[in-house]
Biotite code that builds the C-alpha atoms (Angstrom):
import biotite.structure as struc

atoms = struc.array([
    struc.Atom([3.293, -83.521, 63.888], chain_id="A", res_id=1, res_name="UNK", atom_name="CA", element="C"),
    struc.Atom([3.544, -85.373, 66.878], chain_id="A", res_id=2, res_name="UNK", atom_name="CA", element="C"),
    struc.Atom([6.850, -85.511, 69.309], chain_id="A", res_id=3, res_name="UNK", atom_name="CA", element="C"),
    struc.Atom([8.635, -83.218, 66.982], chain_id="A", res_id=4, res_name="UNK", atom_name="CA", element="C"),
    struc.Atom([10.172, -80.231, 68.043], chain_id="A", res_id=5, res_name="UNK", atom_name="CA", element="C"),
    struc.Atom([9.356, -77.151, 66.934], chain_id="A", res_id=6, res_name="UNK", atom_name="CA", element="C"),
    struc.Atom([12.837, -74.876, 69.001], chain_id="A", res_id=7, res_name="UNK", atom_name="CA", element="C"),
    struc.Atom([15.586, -76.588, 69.161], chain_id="A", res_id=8, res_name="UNK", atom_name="CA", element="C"),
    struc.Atom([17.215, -76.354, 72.705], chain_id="A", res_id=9, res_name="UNK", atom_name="CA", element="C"),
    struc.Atom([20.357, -78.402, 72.138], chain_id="A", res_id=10, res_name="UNK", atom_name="CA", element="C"),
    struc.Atom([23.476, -75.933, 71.156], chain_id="A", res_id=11, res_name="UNK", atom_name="CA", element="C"),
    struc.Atom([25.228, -78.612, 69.391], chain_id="A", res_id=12, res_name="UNK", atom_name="CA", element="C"),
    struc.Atom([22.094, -79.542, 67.022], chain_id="A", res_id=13, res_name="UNK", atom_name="CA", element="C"),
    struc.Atom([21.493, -75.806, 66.277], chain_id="A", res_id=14, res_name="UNK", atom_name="CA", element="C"),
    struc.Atom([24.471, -73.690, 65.055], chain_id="A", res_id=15, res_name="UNK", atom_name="CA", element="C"),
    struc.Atom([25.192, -70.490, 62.878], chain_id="A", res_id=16, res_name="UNK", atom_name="CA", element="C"),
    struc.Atom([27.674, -69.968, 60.907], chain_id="A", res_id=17, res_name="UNK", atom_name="CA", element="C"),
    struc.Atom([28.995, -65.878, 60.055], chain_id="A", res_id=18, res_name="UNK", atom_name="CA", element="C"),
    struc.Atom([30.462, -64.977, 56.816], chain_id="A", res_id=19, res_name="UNK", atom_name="CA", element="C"),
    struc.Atom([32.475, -62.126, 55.558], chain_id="A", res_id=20, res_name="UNK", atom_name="CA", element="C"),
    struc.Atom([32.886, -61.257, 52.026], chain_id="A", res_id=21, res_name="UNK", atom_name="CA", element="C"),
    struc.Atom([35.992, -61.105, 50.050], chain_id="A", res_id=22, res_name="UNK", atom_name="CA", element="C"),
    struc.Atom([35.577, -59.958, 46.435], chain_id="A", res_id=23, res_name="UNK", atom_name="CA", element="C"),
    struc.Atom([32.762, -62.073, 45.341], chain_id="A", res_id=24, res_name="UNK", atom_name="CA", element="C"),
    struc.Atom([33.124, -65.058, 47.534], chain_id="A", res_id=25, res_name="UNK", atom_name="CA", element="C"),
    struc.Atom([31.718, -65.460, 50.971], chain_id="A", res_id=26, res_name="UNK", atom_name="CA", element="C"),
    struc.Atom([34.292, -66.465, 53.554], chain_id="A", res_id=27, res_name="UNK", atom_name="CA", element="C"),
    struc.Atom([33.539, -67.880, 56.899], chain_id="A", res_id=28, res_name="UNK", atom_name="CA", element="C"),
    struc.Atom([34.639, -65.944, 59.884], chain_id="A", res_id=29, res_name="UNK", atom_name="CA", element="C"),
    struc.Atom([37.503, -67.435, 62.028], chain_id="A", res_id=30, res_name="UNK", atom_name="CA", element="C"),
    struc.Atom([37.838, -67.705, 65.852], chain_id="A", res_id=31, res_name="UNK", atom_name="CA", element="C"),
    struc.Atom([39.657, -69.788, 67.918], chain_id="A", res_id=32, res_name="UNK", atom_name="CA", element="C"),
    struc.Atom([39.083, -72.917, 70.098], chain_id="A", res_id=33, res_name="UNK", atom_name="CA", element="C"),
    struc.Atom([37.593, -70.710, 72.668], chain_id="A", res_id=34, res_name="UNK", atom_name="CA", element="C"),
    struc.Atom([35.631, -69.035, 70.161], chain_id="A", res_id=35, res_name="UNK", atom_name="CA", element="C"),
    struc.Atom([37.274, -65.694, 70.905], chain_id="A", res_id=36, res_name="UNK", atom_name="CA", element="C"),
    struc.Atom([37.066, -63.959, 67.342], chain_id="A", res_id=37, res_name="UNK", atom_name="CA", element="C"),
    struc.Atom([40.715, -64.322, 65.020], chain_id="A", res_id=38, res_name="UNK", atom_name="CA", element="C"),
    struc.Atom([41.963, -60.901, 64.328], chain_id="A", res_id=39, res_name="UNK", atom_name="CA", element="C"),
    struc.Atom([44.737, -60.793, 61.135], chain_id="A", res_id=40, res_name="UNK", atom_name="CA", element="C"),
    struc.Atom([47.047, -58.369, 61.341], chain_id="A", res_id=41, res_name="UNK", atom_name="CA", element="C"),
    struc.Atom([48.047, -58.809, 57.411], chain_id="A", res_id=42, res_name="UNK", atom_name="CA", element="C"),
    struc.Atom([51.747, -58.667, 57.872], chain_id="A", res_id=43, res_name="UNK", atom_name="CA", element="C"),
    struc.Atom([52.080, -55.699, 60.020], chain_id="A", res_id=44, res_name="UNK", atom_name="CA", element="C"),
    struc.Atom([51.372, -55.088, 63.965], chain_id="A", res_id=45, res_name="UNK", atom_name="CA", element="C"),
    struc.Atom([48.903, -54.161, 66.008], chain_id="A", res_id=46, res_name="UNK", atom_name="CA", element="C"),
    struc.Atom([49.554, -52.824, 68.688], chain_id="A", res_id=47, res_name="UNK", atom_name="CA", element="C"),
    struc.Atom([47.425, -51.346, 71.808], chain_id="A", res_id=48, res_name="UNK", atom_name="CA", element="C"),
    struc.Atom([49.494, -49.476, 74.726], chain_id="A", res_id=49, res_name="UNK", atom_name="CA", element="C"),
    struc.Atom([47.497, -47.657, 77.297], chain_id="A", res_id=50, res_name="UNK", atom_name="CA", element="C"),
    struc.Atom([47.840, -46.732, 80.808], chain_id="A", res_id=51, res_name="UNK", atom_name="CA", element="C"),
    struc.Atom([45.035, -46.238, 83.269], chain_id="A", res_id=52, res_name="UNK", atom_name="CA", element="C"),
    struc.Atom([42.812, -46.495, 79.934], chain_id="A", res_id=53, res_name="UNK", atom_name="CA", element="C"),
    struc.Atom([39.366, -44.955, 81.430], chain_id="A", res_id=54, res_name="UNK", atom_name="CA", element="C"),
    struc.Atom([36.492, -45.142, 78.360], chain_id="A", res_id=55, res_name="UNK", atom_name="CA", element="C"),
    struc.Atom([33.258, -42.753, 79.656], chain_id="A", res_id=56, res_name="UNK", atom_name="CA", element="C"),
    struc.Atom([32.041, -39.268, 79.323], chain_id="A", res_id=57, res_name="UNK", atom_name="CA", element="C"),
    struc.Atom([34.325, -35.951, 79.853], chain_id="A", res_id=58, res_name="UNK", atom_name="CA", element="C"),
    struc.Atom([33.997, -34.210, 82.579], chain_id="A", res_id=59, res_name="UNK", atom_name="CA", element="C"),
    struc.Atom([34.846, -30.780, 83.546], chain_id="A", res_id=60, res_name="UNK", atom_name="CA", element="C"),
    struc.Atom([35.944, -32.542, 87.133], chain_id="A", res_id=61, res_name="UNK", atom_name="CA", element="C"),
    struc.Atom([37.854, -35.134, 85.934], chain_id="A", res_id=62, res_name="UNK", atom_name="CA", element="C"),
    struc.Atom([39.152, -34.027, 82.347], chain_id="A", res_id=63, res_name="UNK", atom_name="CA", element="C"),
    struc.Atom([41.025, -30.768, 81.071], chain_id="A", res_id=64, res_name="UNK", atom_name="CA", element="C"),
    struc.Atom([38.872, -29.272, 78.788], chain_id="A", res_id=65, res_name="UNK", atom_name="CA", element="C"),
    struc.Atom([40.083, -25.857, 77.161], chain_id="A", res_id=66, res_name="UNK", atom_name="CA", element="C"),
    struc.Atom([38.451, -24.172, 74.187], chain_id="A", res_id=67, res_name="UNK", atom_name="CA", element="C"),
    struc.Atom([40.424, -21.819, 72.185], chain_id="A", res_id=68, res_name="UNK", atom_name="CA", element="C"),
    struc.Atom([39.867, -18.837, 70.008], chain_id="A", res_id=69, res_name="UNK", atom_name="CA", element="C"),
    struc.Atom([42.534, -16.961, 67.546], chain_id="A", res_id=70, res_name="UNK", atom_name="CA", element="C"),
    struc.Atom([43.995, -13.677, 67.994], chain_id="A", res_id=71, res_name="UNK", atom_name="CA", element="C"),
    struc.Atom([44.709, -13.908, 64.227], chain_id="A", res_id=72, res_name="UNK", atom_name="CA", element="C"),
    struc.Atom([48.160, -15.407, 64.554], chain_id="A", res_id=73, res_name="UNK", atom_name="CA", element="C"),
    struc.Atom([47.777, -18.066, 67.872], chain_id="A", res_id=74, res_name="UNK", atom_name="CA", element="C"),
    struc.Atom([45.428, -19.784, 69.479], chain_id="A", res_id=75, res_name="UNK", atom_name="CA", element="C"),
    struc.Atom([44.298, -18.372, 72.754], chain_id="A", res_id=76, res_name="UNK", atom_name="CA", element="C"),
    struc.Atom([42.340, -20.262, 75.650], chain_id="A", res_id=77, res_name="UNK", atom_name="CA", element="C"),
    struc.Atom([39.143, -18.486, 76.075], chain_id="A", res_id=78, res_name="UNK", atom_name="CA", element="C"),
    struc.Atom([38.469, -17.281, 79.572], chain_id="A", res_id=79, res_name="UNK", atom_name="CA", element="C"),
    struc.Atom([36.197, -16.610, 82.236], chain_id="A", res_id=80, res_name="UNK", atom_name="CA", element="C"),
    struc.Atom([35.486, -15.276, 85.182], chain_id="A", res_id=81, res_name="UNK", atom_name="CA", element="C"),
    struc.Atom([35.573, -17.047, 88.400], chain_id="A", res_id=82, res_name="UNK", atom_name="CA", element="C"),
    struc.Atom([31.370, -17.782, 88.180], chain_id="A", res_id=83, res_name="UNK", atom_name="CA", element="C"),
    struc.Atom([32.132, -19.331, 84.881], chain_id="A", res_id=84, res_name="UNK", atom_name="CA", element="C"),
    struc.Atom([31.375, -16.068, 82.608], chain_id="A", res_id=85, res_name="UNK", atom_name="CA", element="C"),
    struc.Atom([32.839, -15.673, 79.526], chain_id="A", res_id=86, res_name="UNK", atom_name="CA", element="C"),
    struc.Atom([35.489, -12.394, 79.978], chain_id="A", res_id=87, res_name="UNK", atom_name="CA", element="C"),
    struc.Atom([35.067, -10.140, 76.841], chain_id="A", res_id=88, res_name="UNK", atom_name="CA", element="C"),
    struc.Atom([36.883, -7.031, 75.537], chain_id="A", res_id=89, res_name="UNK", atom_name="CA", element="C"),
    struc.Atom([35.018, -4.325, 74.260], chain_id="A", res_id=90, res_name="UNK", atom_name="CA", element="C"),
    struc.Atom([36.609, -2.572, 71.553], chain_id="A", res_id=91, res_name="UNK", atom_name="CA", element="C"),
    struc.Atom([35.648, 1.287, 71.720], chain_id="A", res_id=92, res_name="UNK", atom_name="CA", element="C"),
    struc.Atom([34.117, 2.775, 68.560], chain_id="A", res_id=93, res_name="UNK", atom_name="CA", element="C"),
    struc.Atom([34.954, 6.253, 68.245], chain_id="A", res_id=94, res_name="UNK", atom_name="CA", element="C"),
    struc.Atom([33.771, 8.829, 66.078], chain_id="A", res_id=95, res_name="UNK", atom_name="CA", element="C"),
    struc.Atom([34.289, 12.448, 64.905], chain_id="A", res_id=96, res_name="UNK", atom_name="CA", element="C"),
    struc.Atom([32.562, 15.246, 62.508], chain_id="A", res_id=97, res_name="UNK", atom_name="CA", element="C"),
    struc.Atom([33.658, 18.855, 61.663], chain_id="A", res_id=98, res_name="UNK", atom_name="CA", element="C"),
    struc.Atom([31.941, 21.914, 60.932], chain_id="A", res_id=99, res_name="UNK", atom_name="CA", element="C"),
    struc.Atom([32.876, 25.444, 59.965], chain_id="A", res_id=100, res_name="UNK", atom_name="CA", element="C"),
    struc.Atom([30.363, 28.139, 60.613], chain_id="A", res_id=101, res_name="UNK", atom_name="CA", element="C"),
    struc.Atom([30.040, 32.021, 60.321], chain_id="A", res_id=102, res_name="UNK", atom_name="CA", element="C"),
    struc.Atom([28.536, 33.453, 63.628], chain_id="A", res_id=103, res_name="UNK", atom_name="CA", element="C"),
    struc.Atom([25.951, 36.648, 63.144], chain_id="A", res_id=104, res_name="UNK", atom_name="CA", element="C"),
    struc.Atom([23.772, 38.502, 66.132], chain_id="A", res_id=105, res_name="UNK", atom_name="CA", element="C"),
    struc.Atom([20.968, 35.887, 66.325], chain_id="A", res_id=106, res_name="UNK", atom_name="CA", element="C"),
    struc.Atom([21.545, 32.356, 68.109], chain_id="A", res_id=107, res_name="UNK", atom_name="CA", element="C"),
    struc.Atom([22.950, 30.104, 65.526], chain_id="A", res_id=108, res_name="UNK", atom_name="CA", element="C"),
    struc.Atom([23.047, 26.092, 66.664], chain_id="A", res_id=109, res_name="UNK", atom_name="CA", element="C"),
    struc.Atom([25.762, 23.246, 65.300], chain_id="A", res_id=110, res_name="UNK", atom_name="CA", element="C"),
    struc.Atom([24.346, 20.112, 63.962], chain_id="A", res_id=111, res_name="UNK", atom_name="CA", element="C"),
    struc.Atom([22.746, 18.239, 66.391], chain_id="A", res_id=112, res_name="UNK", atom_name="CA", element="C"),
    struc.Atom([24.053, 15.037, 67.522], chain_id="A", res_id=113, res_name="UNK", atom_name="CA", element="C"),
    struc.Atom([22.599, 11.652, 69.163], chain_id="A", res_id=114, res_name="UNK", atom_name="CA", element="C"),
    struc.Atom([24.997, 10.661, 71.832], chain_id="A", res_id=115, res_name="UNK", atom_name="CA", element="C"),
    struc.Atom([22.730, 8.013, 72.931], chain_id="A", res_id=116, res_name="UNK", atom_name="CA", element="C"),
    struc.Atom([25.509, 5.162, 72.136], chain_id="A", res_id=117, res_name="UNK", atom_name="CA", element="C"),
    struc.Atom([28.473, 7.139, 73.589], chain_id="A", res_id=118, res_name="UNK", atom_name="CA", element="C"),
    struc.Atom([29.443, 7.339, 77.408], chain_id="A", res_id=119, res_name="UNK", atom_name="CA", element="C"),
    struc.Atom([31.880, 10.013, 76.151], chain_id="A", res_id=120, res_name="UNK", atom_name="CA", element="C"),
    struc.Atom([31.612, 13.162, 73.878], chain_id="A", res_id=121, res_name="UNK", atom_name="CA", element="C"),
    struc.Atom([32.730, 16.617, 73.714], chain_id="A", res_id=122, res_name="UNK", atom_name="CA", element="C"),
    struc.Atom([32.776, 19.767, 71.432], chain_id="A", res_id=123, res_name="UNK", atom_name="CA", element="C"),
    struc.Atom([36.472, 21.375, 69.927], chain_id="A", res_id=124, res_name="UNK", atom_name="CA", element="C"),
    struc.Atom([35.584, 25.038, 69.020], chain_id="A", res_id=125, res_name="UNK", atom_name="CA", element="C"),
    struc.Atom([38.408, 26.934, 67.326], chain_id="A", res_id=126, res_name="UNK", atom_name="CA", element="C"),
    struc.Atom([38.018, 30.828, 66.388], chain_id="A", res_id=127, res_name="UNK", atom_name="CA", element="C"),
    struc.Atom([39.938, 31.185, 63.351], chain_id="A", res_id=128, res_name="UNK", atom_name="CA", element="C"),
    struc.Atom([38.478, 35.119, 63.247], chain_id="A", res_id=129, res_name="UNK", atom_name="CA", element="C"),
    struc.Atom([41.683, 37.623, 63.949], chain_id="A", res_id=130, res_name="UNK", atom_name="CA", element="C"),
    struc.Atom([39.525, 40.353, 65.297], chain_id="A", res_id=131, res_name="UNK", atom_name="CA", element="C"),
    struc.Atom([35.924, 39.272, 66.271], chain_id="A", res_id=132, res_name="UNK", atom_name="CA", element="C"),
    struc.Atom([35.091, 37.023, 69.366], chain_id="A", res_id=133, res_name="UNK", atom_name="CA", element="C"),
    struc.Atom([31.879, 34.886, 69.663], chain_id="A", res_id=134, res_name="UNK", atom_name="CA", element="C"),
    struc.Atom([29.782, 33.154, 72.004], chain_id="A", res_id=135, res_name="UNK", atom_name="CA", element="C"),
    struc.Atom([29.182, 30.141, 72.935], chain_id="A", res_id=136, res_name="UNK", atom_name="CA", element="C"),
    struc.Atom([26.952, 27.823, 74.863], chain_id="A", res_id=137, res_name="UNK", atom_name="CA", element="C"),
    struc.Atom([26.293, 24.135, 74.924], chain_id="A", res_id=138, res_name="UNK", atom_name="CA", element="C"),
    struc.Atom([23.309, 22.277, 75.210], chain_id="A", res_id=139, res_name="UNK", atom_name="CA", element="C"),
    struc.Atom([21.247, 19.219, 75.683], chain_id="A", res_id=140, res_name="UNK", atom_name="CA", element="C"),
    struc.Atom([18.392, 17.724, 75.251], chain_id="A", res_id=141, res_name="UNK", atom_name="CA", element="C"),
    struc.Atom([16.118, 14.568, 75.907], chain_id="A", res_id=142, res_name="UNK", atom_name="CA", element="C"),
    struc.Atom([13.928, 14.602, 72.529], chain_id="A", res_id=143, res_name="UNK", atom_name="CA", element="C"),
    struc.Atom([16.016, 17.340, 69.812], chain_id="A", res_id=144, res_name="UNK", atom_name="CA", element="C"),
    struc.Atom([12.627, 19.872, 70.625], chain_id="A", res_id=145, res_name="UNK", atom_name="CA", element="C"),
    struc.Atom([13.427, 21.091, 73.998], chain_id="A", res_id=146, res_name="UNK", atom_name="CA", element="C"),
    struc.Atom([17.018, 22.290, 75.141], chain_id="A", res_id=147, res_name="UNK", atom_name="CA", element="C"),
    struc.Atom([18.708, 23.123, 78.372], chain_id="A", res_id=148, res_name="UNK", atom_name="CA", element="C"),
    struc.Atom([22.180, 24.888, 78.434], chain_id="A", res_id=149, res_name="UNK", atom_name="CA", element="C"),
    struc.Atom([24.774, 22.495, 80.161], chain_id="A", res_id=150, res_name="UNK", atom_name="CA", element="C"),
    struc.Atom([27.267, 24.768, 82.564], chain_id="A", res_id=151, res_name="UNK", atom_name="CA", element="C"),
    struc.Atom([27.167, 28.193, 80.980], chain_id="A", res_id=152, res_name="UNK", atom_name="CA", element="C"),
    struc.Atom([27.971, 30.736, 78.311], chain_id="A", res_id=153, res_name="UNK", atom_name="CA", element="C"),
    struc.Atom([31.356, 31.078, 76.846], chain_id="A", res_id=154, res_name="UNK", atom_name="CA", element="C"),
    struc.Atom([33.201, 33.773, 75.060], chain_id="A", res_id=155, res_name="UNK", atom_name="CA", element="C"),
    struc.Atom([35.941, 32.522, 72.699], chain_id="A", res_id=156, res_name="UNK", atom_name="CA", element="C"),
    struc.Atom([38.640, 35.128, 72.163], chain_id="A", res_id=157, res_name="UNK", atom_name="CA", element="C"),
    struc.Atom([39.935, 35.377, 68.350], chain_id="A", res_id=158, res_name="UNK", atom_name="CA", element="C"),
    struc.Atom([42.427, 32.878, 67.016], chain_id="A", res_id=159, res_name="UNK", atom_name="CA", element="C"),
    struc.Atom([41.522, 30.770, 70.534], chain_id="A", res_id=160, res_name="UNK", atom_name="CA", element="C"),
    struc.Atom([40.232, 27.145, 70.967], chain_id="A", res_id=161, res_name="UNK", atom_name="CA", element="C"),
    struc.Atom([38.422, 25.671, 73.685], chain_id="A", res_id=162, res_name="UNK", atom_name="CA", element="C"),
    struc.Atom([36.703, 22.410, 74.467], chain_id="A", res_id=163, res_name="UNK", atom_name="CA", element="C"),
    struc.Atom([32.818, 22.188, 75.200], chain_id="A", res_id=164, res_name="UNK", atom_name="CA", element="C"),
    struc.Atom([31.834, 19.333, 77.668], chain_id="A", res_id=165, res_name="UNK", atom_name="CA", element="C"),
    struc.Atom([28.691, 18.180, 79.718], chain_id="A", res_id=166, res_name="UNK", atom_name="CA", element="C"),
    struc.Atom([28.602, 17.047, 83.138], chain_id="A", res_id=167, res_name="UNK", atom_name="CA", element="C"),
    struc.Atom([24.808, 15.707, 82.484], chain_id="A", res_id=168, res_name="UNK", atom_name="CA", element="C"),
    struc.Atom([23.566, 13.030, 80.169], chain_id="A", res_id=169, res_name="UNK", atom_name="CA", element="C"),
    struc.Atom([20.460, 13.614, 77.643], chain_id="A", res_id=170, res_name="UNK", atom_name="CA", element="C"),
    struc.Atom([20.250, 12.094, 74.595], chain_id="A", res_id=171, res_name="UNK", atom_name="CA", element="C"),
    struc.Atom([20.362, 14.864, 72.172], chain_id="A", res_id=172, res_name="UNK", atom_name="CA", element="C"),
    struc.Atom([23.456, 17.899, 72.056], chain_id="A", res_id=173, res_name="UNK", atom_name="CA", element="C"),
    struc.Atom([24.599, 20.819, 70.175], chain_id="A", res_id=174, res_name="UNK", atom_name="CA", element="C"),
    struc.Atom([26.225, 24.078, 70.580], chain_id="A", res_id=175, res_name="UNK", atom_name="CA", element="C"),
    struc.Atom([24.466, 27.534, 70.035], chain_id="A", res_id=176, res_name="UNK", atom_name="CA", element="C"),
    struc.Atom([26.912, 29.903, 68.951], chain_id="A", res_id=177, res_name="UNK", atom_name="CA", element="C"),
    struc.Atom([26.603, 34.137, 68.008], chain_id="A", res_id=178, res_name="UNK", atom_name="CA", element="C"),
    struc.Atom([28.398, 37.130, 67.132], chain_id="A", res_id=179, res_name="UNK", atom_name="CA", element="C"),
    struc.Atom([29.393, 38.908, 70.888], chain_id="A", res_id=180, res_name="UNK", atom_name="CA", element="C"),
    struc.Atom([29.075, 42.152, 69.272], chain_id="A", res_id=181, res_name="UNK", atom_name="CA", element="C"),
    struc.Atom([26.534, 42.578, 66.283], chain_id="A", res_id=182, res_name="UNK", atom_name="CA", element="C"),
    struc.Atom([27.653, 43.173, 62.281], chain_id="A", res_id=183, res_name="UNK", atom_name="CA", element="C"),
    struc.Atom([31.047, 41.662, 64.117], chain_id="A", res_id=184, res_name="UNK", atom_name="CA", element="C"),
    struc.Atom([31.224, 37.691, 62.686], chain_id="A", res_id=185, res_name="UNK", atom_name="CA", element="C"),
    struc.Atom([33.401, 34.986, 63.788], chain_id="A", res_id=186, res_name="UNK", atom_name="CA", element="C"),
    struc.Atom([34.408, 31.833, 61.576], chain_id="A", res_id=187, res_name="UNK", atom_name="CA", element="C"),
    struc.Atom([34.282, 29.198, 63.776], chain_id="A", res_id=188, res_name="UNK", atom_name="CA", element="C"),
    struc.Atom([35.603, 25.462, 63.333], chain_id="A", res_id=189, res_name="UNK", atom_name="CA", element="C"),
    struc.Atom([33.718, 22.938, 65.160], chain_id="A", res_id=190, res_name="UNK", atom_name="CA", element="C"),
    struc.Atom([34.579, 18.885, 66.141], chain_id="A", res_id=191, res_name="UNK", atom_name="CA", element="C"),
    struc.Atom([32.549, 16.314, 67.569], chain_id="A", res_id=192, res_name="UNK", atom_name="CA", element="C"),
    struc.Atom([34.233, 13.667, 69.045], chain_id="A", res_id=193, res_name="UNK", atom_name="CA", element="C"),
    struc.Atom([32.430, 10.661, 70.742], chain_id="A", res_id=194, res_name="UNK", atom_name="CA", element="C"),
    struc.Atom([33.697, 7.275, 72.061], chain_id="A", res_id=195, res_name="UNK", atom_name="CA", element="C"),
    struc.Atom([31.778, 4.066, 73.415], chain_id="A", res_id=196, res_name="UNK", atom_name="CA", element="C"),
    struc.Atom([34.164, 4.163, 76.277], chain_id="A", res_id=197, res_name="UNK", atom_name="CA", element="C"),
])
């Protein structure tokens, strides 16, 4: 096909026409005579309004960004430090255990506790005996087979309470406990009380 053209490089012999739909039938879509695209506002108003209207990415330098948590009842902005670390509040867990025991002449020992999770712990001995005293020592250890006394041996007078502490960390404690004078037993009530913090 000789001298015919196969692109057409004349705008006004080669023109497209867009359609919307409506229902079933295809309408053409309207612009004006500068071909800017015809917007219909179907009876009500549109209407933009902006000042200094900047469209582009947030940023932490030019935007105020806050994220929030909730304290159960308001929304609280969740801080940091001043390197950008998130600030937390540990909540300490605490717990406790009793025991009542009978003392006799042989070394007698508490259950033993792990105070590996607790930066604080101590024992509450109370010697509910009117007329025998006992004594009392309280110990530590790194693996629950080998035991060290922490500070050093107690008596507890009758109807007396005291408070067993260590100044050393192992993993492992418990308190030994016996009859000061044999055939001569003590009821003794013991609490363990240990706190994360």
């Amino acid at each position: 096909m000789p001298n015919y053209k196969v692109f057409q490089d004349l705008p006004s012999s080669l023109r497209t026409r867009l359609y919307g739909v409506s229902g079933s039938s295809d309408i053409a879509v309207v612009v004006d005579s500068s071909g800017v695209l015809a917007i219909q506002d179907n009876g009500s108003s549109i209407t933009v309004d902006a000042s200094n209207l900047d469209i582009r990415d947030l940023t932490e330098a030019s935007d105020s960004i806050l994220i929030y948590g909730n304290d159960g009842s308001n929304n609280q902005v969740i801080l940091t430090d001043s390197s950008g670390r998130l600030k937390t509040l540990g909540i300490p867990d605490f717990t406790e255990a009793t025991q009542t025991v009978a003392t006799a002449t042989a070394d007698a020992f508490s259950t033993t506790r792990n105070v590996s999770q607790f930066l604080n712990y101590s024992f509450f001995v109370e010697n509910t005996s009117l007329t025998n005293t006992a004594a009392l020592r309280l110990e530590i250890s790194p693996d629950d087979s080998t035991y060290l006394v922490e500070g050093t041996e107690v008596t507890i007078p009758v109807s007396t309470s005291i408070v067993l502490q260590p100044d050393r960390y192992l993993k492992y404690s418990h308190v030994s406990y016996r009859s000061t004078t044999a055939g001569s037993d003590a009821t003794l009530v013991l609490i363990w009380q240990a706190a994360t913090a």
